[in-house]
C-alpha positions as CSV (number, residue, x, y, z in Angstrom):
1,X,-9.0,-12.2,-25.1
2,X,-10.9,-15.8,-24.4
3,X,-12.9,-15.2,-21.2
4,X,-11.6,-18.7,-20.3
5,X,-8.7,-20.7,-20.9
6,X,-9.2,-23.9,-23.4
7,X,-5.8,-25.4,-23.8
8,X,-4.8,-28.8,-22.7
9,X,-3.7,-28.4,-18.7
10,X,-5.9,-25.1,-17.6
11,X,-9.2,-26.1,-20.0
12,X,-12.4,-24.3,-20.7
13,X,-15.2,-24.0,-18.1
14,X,-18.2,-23.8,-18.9
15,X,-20.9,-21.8,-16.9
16,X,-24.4,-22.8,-16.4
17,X,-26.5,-21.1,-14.6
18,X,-27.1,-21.4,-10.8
19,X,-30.3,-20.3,-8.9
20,X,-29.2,-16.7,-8.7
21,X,-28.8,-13.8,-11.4
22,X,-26.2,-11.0,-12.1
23,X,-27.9,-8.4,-13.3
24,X,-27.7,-6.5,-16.4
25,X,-24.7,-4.0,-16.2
26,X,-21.9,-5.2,-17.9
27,X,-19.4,-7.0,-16.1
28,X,-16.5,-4.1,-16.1
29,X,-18.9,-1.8,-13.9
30,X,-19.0,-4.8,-11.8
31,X,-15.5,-5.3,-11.0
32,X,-15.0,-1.5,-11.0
33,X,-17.4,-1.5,-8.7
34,X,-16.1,-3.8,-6.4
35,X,-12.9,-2.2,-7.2
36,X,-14.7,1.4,-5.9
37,X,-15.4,-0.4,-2.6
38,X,-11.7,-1.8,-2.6
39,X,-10.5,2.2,-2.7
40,X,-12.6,3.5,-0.5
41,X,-11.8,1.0,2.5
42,X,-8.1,1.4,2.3
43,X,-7.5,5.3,1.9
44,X,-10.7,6.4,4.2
45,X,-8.7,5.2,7.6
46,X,-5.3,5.6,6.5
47,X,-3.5,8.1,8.7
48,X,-5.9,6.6,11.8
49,X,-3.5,4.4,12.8
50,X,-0.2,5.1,14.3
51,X,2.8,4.3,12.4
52,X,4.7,1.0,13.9
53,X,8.4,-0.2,13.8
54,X,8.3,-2.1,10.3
55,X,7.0,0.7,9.0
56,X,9.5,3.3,10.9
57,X,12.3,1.0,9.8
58,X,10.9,1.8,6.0
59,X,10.9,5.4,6.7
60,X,14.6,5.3,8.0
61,X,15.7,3.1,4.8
62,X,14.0,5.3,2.2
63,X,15.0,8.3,3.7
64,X,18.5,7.5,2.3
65,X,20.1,7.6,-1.2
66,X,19.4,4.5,-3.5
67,X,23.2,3.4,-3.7
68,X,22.5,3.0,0.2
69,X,19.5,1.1,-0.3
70,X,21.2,-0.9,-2.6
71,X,24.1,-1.6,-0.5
72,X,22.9,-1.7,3.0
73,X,19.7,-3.0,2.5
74,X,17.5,-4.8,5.6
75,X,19.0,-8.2,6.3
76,X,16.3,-10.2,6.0
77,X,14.2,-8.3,3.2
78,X,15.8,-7.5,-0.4
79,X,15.9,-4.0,-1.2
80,X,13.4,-4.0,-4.4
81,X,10.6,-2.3,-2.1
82,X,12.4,0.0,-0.8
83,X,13.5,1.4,-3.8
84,X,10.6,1.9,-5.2
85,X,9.4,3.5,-1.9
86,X,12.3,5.6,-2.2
87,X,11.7,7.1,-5.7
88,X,8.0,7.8,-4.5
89,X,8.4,9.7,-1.7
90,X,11.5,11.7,-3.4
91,X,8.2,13.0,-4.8
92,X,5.7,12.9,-2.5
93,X,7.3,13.4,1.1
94,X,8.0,11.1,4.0
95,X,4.8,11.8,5.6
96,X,2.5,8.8,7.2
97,X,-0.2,9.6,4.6
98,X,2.8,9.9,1.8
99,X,4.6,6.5,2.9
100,X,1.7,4.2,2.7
101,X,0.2,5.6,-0.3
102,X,2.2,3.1,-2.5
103,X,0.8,0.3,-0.6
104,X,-2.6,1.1,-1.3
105,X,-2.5,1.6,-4.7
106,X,-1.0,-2.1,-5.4
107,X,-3.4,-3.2,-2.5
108,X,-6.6,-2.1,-5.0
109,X,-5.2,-3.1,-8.5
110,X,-4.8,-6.5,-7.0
111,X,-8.8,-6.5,-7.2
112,X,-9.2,-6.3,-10.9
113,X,-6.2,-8.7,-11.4
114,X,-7.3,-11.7,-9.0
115,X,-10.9,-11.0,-10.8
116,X,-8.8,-11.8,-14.0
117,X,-7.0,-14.6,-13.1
118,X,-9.8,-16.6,-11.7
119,X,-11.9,-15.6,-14.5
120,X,-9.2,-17.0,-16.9
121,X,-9.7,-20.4,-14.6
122,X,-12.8,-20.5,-13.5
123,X,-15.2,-18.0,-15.6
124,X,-16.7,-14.4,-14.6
125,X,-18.5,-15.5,-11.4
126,X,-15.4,-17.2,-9.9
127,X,-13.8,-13.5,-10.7
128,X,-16.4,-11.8,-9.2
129,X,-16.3,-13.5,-6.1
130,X,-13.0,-14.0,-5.8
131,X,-12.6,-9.9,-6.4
132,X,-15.2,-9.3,-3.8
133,X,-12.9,-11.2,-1.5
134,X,-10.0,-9.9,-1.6
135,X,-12.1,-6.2,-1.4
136,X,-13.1,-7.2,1.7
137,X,-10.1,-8.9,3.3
138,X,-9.7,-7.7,7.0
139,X,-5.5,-9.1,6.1
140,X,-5.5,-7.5,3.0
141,X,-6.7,-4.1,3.9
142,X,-4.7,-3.8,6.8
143,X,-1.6,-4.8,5.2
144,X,-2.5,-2.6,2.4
145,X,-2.1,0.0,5.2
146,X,1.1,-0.6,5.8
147,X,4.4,0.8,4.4
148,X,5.6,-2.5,4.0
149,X,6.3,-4.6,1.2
150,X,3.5,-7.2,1.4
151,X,0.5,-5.8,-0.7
152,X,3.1,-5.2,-3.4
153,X,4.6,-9.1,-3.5
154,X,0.8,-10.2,-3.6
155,X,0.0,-8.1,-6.5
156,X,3.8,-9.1,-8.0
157,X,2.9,-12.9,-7.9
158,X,-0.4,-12.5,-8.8
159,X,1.0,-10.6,-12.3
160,X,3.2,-13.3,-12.7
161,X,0.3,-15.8,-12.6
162,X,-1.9,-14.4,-15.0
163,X,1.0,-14.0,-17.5
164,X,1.5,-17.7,-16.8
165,X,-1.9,-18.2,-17.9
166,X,-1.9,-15.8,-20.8
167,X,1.4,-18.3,-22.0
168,X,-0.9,-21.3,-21.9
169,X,-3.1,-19.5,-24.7
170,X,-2.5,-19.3,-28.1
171,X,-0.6,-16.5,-29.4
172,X,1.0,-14.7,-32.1
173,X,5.3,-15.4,-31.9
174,X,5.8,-11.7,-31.4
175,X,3.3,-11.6,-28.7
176,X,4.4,-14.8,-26.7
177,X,8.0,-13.6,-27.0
178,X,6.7,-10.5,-25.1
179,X,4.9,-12.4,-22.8
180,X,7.8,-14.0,-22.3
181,X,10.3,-11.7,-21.4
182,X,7.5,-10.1,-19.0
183,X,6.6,-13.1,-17.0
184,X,10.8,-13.4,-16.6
185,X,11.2,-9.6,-15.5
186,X,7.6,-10.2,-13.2
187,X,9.2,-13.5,-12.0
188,X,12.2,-11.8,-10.4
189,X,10.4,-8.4,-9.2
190,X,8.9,-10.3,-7.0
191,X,11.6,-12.2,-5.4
192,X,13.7,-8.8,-5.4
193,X,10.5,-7.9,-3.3
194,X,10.4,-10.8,-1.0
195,X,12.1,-13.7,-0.8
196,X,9.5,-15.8,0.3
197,X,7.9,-15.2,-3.2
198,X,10.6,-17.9,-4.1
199,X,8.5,-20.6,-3.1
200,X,5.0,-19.2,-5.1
201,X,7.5,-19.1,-8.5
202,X,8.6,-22.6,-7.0
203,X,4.8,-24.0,-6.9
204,X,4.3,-22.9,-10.6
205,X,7.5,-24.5,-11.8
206,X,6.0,-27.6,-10.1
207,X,2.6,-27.1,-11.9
208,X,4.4,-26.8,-14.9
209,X,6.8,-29.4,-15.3
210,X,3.9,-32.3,-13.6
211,X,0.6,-31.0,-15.5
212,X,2.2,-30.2,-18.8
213,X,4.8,-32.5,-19.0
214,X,3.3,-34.3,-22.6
215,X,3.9,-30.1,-24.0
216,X,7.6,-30.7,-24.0
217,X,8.6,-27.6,-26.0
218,X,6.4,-25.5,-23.2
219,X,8.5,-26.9,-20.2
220,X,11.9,-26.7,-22.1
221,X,10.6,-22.8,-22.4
222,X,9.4,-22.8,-18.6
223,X,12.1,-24.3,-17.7
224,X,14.8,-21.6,-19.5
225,X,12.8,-18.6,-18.2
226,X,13.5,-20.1,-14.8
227,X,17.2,-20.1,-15.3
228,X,16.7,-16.4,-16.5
229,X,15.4,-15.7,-13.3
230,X,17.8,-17.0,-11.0
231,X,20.4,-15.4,-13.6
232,X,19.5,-11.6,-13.0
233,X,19.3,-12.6,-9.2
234,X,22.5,-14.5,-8.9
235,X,24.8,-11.3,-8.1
236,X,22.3,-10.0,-5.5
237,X,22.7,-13.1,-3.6
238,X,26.0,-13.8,-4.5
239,X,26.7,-10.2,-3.0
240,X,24.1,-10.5,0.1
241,X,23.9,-14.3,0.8
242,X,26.5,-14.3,4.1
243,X,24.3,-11.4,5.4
244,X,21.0,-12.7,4.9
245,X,22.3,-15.6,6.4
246,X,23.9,-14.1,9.4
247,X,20.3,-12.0,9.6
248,X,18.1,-14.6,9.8
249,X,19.4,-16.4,12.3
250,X,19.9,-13.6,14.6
251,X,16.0,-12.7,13.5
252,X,15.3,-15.8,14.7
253,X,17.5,-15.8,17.8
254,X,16.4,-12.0,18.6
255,X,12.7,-13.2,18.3
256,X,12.7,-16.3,20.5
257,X,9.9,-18.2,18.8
258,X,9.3,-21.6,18.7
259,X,8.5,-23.5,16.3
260,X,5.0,-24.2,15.8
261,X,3.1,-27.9,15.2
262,X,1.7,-28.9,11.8
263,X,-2.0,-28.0,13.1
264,X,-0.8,-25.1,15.2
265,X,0.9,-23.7,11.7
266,X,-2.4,-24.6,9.9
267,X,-4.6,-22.7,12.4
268,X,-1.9,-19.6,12.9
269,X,-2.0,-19.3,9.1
270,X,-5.7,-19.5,8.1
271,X,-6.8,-17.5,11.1
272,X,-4.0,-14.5,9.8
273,X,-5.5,-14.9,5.6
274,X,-8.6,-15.8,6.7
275,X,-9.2,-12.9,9.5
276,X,-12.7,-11.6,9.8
277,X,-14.1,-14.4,7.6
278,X,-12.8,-17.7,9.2
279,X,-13.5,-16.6,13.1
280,X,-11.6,-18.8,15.1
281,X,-11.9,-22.4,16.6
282,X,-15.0,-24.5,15.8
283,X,-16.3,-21.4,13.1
284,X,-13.1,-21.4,11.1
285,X,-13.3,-25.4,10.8
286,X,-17.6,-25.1,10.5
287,X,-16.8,-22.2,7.3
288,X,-13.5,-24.2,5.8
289,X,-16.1,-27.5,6.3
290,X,-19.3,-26.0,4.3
291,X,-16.3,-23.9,1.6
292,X,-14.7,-27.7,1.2
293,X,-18.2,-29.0,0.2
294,X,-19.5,-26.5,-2.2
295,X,-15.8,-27.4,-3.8
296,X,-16.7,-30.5,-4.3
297,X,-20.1,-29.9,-5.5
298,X,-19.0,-27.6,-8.0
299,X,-16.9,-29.9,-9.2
300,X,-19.2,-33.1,-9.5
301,X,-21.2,-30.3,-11.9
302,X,-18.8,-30.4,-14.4
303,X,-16.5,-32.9,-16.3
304,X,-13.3,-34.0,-14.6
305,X,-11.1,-33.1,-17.5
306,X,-12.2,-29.6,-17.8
307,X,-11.9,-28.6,-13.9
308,X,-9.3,-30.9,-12.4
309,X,-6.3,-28.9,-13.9
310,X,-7.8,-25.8,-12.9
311,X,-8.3,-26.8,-9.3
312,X,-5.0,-28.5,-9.6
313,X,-3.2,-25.1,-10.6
314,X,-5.0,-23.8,-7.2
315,X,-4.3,-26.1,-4.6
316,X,-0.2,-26.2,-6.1
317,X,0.3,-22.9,-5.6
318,X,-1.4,-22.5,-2.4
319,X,-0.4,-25.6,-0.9
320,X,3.5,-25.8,-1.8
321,X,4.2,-22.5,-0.5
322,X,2.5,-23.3,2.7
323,X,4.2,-26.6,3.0
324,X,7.3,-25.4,2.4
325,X,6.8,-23.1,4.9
326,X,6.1,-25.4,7.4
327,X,9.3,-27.3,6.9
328,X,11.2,-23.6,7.0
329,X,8.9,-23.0,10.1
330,X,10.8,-25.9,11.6
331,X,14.0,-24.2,11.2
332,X,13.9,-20.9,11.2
333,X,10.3,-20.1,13.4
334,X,9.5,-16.3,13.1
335,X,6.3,-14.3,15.4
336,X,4.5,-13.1,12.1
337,X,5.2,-15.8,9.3
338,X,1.6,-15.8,7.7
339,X,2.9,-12.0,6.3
340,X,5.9,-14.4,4.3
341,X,3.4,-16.7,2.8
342,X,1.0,-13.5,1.4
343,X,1.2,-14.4,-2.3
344,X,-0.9,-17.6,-1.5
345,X,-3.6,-15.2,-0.3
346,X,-4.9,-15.4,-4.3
347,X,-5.5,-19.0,-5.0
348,X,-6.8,-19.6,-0.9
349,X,-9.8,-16.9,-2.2
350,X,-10.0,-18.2,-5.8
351,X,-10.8,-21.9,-4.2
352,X,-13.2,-19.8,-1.7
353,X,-15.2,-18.6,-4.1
354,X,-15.4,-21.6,-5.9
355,X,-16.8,-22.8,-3.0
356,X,-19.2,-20.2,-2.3
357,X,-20.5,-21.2,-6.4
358,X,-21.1,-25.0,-5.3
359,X,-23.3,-23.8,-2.6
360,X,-25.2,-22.0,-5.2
361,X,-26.6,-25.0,-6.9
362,X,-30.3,-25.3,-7.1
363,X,-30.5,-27.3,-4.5
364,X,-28.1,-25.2,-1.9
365,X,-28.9,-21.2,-3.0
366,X,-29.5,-20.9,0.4
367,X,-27.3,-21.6,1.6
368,X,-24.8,-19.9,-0.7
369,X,-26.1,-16.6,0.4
370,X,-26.3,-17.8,4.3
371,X,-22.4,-18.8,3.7
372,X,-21.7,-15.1,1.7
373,X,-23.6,-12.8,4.2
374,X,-21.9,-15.2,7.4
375,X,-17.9,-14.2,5.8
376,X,-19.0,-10.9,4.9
377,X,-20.4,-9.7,8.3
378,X,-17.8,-11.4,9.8
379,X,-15.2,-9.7,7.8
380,X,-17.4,-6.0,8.3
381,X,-17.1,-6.9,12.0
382,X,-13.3,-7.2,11.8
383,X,-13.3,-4.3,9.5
384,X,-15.2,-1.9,12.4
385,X,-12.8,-2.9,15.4
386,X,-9.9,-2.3,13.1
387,X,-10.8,0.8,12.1
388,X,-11.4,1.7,15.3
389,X,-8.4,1.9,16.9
390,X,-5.8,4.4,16.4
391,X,-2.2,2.3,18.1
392,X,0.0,0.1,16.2
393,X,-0.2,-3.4,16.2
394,X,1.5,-3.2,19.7
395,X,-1.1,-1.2,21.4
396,X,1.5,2.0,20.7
397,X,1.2,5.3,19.7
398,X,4.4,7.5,19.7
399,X,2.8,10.7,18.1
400,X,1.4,11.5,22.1
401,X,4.9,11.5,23.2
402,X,6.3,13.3,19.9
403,X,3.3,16.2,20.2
404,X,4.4,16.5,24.0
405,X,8.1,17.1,22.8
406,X,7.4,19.6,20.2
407,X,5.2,21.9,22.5
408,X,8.6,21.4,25.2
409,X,11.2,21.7,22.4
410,X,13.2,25.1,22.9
411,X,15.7,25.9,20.0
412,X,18.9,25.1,21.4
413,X,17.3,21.6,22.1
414,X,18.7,18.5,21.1
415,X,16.8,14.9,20.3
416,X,19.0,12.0,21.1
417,X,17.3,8.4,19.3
418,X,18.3,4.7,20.0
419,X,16.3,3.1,17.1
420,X,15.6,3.3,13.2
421,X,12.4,3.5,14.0
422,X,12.2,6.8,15.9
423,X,14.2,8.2,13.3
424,X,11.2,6.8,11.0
425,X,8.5,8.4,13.2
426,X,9.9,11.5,13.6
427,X,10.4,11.9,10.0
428,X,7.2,11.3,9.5
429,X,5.5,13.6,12.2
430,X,7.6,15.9,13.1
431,X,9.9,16.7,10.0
432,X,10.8,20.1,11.5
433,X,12.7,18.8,14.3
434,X,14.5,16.7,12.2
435,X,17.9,19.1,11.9
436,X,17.6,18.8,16.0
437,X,18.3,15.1,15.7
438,X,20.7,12.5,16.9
439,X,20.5,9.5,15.8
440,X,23.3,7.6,18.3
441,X,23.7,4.7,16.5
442,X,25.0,7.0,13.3
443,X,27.1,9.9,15.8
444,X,28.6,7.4,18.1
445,X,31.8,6.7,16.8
446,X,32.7,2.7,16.0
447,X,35.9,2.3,14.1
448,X,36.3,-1.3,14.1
449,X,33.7,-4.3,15.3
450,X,36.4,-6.0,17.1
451,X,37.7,-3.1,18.7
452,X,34.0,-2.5,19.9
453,X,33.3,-6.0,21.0
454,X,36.5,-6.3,22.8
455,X,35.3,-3.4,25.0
456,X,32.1,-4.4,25.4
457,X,32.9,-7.7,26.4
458,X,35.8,-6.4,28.8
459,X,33.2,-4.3,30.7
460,X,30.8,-7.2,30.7
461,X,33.8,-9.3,32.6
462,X,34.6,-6.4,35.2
463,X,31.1,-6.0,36.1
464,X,29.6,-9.1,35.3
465,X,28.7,-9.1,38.9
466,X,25.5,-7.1,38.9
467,X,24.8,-7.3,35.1
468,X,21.1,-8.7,33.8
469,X,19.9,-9.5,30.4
470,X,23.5,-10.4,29.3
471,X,22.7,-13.0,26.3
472,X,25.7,-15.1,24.5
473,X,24.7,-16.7,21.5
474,X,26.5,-19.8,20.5
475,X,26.6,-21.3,17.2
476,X,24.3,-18.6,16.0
477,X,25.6,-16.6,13.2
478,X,27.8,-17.7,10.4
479,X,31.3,-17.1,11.4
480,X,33.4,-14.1,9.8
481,X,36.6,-12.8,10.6
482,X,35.8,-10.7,13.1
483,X,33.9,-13.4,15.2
484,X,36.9,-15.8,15.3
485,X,39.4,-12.8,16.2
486,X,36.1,-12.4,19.4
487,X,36.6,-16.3,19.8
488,X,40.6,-15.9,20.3
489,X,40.8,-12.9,22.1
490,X,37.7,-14.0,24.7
491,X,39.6,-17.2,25.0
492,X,42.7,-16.0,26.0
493,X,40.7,-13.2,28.4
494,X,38.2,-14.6,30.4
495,X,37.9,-17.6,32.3
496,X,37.7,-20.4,30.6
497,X,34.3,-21.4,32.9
498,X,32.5,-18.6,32.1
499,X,32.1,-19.8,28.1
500,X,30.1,-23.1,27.2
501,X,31.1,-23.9,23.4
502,X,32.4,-21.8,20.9
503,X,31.6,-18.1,21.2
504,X,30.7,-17.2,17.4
505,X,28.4,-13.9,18.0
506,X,27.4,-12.0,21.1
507,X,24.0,-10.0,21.6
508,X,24.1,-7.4,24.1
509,X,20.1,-6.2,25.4
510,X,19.2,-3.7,27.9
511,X,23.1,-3.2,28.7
512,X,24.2,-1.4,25.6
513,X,28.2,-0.6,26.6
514,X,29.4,2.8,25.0
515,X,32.7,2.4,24.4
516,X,35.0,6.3,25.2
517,X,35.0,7.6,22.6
518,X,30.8,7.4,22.0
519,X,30.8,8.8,25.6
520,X,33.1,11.5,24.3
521,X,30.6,12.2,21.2
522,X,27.3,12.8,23.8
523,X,29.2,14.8,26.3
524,X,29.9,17.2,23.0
525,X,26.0,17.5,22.0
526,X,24.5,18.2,25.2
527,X,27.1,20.7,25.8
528,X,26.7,22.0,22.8
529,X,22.7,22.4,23.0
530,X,22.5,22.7,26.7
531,X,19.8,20.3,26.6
532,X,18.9,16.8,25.3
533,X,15.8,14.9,25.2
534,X,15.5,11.0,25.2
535,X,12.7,9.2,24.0
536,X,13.1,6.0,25.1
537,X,10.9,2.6,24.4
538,X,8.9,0.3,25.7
539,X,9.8,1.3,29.7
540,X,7.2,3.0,31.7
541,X,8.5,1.9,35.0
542,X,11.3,4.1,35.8
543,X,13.6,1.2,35.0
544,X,17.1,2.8,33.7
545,X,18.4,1.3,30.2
546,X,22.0,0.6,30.6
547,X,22.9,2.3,27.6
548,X,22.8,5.8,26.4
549,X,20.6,6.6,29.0
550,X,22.2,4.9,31.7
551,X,25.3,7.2,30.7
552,X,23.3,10.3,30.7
553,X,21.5,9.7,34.3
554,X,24.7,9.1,36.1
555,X,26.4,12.5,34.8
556,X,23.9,14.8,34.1
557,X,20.8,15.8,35.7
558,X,17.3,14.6,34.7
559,X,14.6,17.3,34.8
560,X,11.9,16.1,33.6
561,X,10.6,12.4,33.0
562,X,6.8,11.4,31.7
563,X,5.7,8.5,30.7
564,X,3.5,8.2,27.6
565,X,2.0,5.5,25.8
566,X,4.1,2.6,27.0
567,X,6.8,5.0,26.6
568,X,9.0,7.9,28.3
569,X,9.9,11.3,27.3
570,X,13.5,12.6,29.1
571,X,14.8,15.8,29.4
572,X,18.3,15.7,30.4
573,X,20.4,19.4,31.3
574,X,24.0,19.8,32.5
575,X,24.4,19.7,36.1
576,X,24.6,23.3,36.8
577,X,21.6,24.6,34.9
């Protein structure tokens, strides 16, 4: 294959050479090299770090059968991750080691690929630079320690990039076909991944159909593999659409961010890709300042018809995602949104190390090296407090509490858990107390949503006296059938001062109402085991959650309470023991 592409829209680029020299070895020890590095930073520290709730969430999902998956998956993520997190730890085991393994295996053949891409655009030293990178991305090593779906969308849009490439090339019809029908089943892997990948498919459409618009038979093609695309996604989102609707808005809602300013956006999102390397404040604009140059000397260095494409390909797909994103920002503002934008990490450290090859001209060597060694310590830096510490991204770590329960746990014990994510944790540390646990949100019985709503809402009303954190959401969530039947019945119920517009969804925190029945269903375990122990979250204070453990405190006795790591661990006994 060319080393370079040298069709009309993505041409040739030739490379002359700058003040320094690669030396001798052939370039595939190079990039396995770098690759070698890539490894050895994100398997080294993996277990270090304590497993937090994304990733406990993951463990919950993928504990369960794929038709589950399928069927039930996380509102606002599709369920192509999980599946394939499912079918590997079928295999390997829902251990923290086990769980995040998948991640780091897309998170270091990302290396080679981006090293391919840019090399296809920009030549061999672009790759290598651009490889070295990404090997040493504070983001993309941490997120290539996480079991979440992230490293695998970047490496997903970044094969469906360098197919687009290979389509711009000529080829035999039996080959291109196959290209084809690749980048098409690439295409919508990726948005079955993430649905933010939408928008990186988006910015190569608009590529497409602006720089090649004279190759009308290529966009007519383009243009049809598109429409395949959103052909094999249609039923998912005909299926899902009213609950990833109804899930992002309560994310949002849940979440309580606001929406951030254009510069605010810009700064949030090139502090989170560029972390380690950019700093912060006057560094990140001094580094983005000196990058910007070496751009455009680089550029002046060479014709404009055989780079501007090129660069043009670049700045599309990182700037239309990240545009986009803004405007989405405006509407639906989440804490972490640099995570949904990660498939414009690749052409953000493409036009980096372009950058980095201006400032290698033989006037600037210098400071090409000054610029290199300046992101790299910085990123070695980030890399050493990272590794460093051993709580989630929270400043948690539940495997204190969870080694203090297992050296208490008797047999006849009993685990009661509020959230997913304990399940998660405890599948993943303490599989052998696993048979000993509750999950409440699965053994509480609910028959009917309204049924449950009505209740709660009726013991809101009678004791709405001395109730906090009560929140009603108005105009929040799509309405369903349910909801309007809430609407009526509240309507006719309360008074009509205590509602301001209409009532179309109601979230309940730190009072969590347990309807009889549920009651019922925990008076049978802990007389059945004698003894139950709640691991609660996020309260250190002695503070009493109006839930489950509000239940438990006013009819049985509590015999033992400690607080550990932002957390407590309760034992709770029947009265006479």
């Amino acid at each position: 294959m060319r080393s370079q592409l040298s069709v009309e829209g993505v041409p040739k680029v030739s490379e002359k050479p700058i003040v320094y020299r690669l030396s001798q070895l052939s370039l595939s020890w190079y990039v396995l090299s770098i690759t070698l590095v890539a490894f050895l930073l994100r398997i080294v520290p993996l277990t270090r770090q304590a497993l937090w709730w994304d990733e406990g969430n993951s463990i919950f999902t993928v504990a369960r059968p794929a038709d589950y998956i399928i069927l039930n998956s996380v509102g606002v993520h599709p369920p192509g991750y999980f599946l394939l997190l499912h079918f590997f730890t079928s295999a390997a085991g829902l251990s923290a080691f086990s769980v995040r393994m998948p991640s780091v295996l897309v998170g270091i053949a990302t290396v080679p690929l981006i090293y391919q891409v840019a090399r296809l655009l920009f030549g061999h030293r672009a790759g290598l630079l651009a490889a070295l990178l990404l090997a040493l991305s504070p983001f993309h090593i941490g997120r290539s320690q996480e079991a979440r779906m992230y490293p695998l969308v970047v490496f997903l849009s970044l094969l469906s990039l360098y197919l687009m490439l290979r389509l711009m090339l000529p080829a035999r019809a039996t080959k291109r076909r196959s290209l084809w029908i690749g980048y098409v089943l690439v295409a919508t892997c990726t948005i079955f991944v993430h649905y933010y990948a939408a928008l990186f498919v988006l910015a190569q459409t608009v590529f497409v159909v602006i720089w090649r618009r004279q190759d009308v038979g290529l966009v007519r093609r383009w243009l049809l593999a598109q429409v395949a695309v959103m052909a094999f996604l249609a039923p998912w989102f005909i299926y899902r659409a009213p609950d990833i609707w109804r899930s992002v808005n309560e994310k949002v809602l849940v979440e309580e961010a606001a929406s951030d300013g254009f510069v605010t956006y810009w700064q949030k999102y090139l502090g989170a890709m560029g972390e380690g390397y950019l700093f912060s404040g006057w560094g990140m604009l001094l580094i983005l300042l000196v990058l910007a140059v070496g751009v455009v000397v680089w550029t002046r260095r060479r014709p404009e018809r055989q780079v501007f494409p090129s660069l043009s390909l670049c700045l599309v797909l990182f700037l239309v995602p990240v545009l986009l994103g803004f405007l989405m920002n405006l509407r639906w503002p989440f804490d972490s949104f640099p995570r949904l934008l990660s498939p414009t990490l690749a052409p953000l450290y493409v036009l980096a190390a372009i950058g980095l090859l201006g400032l290698g001209s033989p006037m600037s060597g210098r400071l090409l090296w000054a610029t290199l060694l300046l992101v790299v310590a910085g990123g070695a830096h980030e890399l050493f407090v990272y590794y460093q510490r051993t709580t989630d991204l929270q400043g948690q770590d539940y495997r204190p509490l969870i080694r203090e329960l297992r050296s208490r746990f008797e047999p006849q014990d009993a685990i009661g858990l509020e959230f997913p994510w304990q399940v998660g944790y405890f599948r993943a540390y303490s599989p052998e107390l696993m048979s000993s646990v509750y999950y409440t949100l699965e053994v509480l019985p609910v028959t009917n949503k309204t049924t449950q709503r009505k209740e709660a809402l009726r013991a809101i009303w009678e004791a709405r006296s001395d109730i906090r954190d009560v929140y009603l959401l108005w105009n929040g969530w799509a309405p369903s059938r349910w909801e309007e039947a809430m609407d009526d019945w509240w309507s006719k119920t309360a008074e009509a001062t205590a509602v301001e517009g209409d009532l179309v969804g109601l979230a309940i925190w730190n009072y969590r109402y347990l309807p009889t029945a549920s009651k019922a269903k925990l008076d049978d375990i802990i007389e059945g085991h004698k003894r139950l122990w709640l691991p609660t979250f996020g309260s250190t204070d002695g503070e009493i959650d109006r839930g489950v453990e509000g239940y438990l405190t006013d009819n049985y006795q509590k015999v033992y309470q400690e607080a550990i790591s932002l957390n407590r661990l309760i034992l709770f006994t029947l009265p006479h023991l």
